[in-house]
C-alpha positions as CSV (number, residue, x, y, z in Angstrom):
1,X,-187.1,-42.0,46.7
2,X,-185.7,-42.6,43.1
3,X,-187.9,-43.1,40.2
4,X,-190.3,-41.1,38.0
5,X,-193.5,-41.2,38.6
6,X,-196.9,-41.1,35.4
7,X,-198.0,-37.5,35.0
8,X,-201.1,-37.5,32.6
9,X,-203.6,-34.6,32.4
10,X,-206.8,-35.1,30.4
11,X,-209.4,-32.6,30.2
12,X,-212.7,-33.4,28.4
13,X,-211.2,-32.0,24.5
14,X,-208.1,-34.5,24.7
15,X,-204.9,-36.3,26.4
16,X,-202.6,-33.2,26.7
17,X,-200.1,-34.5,28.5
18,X,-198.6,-38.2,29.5
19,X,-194.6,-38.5,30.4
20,X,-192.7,-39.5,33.4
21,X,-191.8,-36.7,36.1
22,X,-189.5,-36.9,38.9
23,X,-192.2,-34.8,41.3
24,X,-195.7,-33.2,41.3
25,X,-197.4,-30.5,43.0
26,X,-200.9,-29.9,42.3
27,X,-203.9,-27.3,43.7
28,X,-205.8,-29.2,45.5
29,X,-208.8,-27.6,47.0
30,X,-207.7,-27.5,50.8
31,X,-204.2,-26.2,49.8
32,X,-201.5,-27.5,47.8
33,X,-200.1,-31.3,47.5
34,X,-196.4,-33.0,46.4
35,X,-196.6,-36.5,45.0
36,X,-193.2,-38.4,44.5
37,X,-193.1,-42.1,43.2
38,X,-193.9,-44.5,45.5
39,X,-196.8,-42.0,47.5
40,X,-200.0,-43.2,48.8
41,X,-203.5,-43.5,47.0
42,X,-205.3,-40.1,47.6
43,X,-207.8,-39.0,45.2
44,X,-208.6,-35.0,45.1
45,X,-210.1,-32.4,43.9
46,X,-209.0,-29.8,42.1
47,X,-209.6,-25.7,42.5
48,X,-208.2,-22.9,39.9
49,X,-204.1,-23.0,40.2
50,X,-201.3,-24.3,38.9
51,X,-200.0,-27.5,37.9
52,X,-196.1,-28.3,38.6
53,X,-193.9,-30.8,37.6
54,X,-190.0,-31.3,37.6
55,X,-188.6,-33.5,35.5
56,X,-184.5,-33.9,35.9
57,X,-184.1,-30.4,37.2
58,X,-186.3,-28.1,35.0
59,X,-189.6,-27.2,36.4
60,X,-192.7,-26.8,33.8
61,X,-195.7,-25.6,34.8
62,X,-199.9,-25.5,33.7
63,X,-202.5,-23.8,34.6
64,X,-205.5,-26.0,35.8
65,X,-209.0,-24.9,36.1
66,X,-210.8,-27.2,38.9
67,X,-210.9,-30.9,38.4
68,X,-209.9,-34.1,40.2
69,X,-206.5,-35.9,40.9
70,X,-206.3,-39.4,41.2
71,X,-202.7,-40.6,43.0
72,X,-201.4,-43.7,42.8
73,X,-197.6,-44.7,43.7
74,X,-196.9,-44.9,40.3
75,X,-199.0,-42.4,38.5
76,X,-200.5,-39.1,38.5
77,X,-203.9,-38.4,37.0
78,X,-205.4,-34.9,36.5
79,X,-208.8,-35.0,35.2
80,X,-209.8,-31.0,34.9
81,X,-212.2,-28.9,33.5
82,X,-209.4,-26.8,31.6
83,X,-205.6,-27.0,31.6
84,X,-203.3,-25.1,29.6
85,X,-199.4,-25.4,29.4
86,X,-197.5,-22.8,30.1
87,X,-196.0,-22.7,26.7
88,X,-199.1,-22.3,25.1
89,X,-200.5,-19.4,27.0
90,X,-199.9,-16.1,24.7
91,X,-198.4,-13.4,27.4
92,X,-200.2,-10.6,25.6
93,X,-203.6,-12.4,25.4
94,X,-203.1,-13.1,29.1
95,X,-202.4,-9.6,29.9
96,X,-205.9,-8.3,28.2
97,X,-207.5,-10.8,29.8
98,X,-206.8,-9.6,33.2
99,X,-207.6,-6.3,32.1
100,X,-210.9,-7.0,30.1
101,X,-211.6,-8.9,33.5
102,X,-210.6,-6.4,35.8
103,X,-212.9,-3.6,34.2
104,X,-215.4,-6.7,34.1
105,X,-215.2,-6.5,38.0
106,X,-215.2,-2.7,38.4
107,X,-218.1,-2.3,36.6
108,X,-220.4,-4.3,39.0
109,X,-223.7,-5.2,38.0
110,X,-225.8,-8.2,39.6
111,X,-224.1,-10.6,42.3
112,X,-224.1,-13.3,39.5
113,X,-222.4,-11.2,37.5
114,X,-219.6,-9.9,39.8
115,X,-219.0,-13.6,40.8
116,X,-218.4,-14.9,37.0
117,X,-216.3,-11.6,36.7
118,X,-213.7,-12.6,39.7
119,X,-213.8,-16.1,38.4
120,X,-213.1,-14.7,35.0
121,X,-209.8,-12.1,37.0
122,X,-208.2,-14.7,38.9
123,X,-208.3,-17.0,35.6
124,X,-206.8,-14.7,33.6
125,X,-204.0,-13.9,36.8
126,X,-203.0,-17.3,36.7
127,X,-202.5,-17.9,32.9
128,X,-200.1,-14.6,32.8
129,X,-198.5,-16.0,36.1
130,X,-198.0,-19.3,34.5
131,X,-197.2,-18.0,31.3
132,X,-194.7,-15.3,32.5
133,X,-192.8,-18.4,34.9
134,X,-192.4,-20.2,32.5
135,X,-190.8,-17.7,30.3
136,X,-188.2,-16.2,32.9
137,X,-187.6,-20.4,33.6
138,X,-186.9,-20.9,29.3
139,X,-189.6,-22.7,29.2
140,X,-192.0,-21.2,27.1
């Protein structure tokens, strides 16, 4: 189907992103989900992953950290917690992250505090996925 379809992505700090996109595929909590223009109304929510969007024929990508998605046939709109693009995500940050998470995790401690420290590992995974992507891509 031709056309472009509304991407916007709000979290609660600000309007980070509103522009048309040819496609979006988003991490919805039972797996992931395409949207072209013209798709259905579904309404989603979101779990940790990553945000993609092709506009002409350059993929970008964000890294989204739970939320909702409303769908519309002509617009997109991701409500989340946390959402980064993938040009903003510093590699070397991400890298100690996963590492300062990682030892988080190998230290152990109370089952509250192993929990927060593999949500804290797999956020930190998916920024330096994201932000590595988008850097072998050119778009970072």
């Amino acid at each position: 189907m031709a056309g472009k379809i509304l991407l916007e992505v709000v979290t609660p700090e600000k309007l980070l992103l509103s522009q048309e996109v040819d496609e979006v595929i988003a991490p919805g909590s039972e797996g992931e989900f395409g949207v072209l223009p013209g798709h259905c109304h579904l309404l989603s929510s979101l779990r940790i992953g990553e945000l993609r969007y092709k506009t002409q024929d350059a993929w970008h990508y964000m890294s989204i950290l739970w939320g909702y998605a409303e769908v519309t046939p002509a617009k997109v709109t991701v409500m989340a917690e946390i959402a980064e693009k993938a040009e903003d995500i510093d590699v070397g940050r991400a890298q100690q992250a996963v590492e300062k998470a990682e030892q988080r995790l190998q230290a152990g401690g109370l089952p509250s505090e192993v929990k927060e420290a593999q949500i804290s590992l797999e956020k930190a995974r998916l920024r330096k996925k994201i932000a590595d992507r988008a850097k072998k891509s050119g778009h970072a």
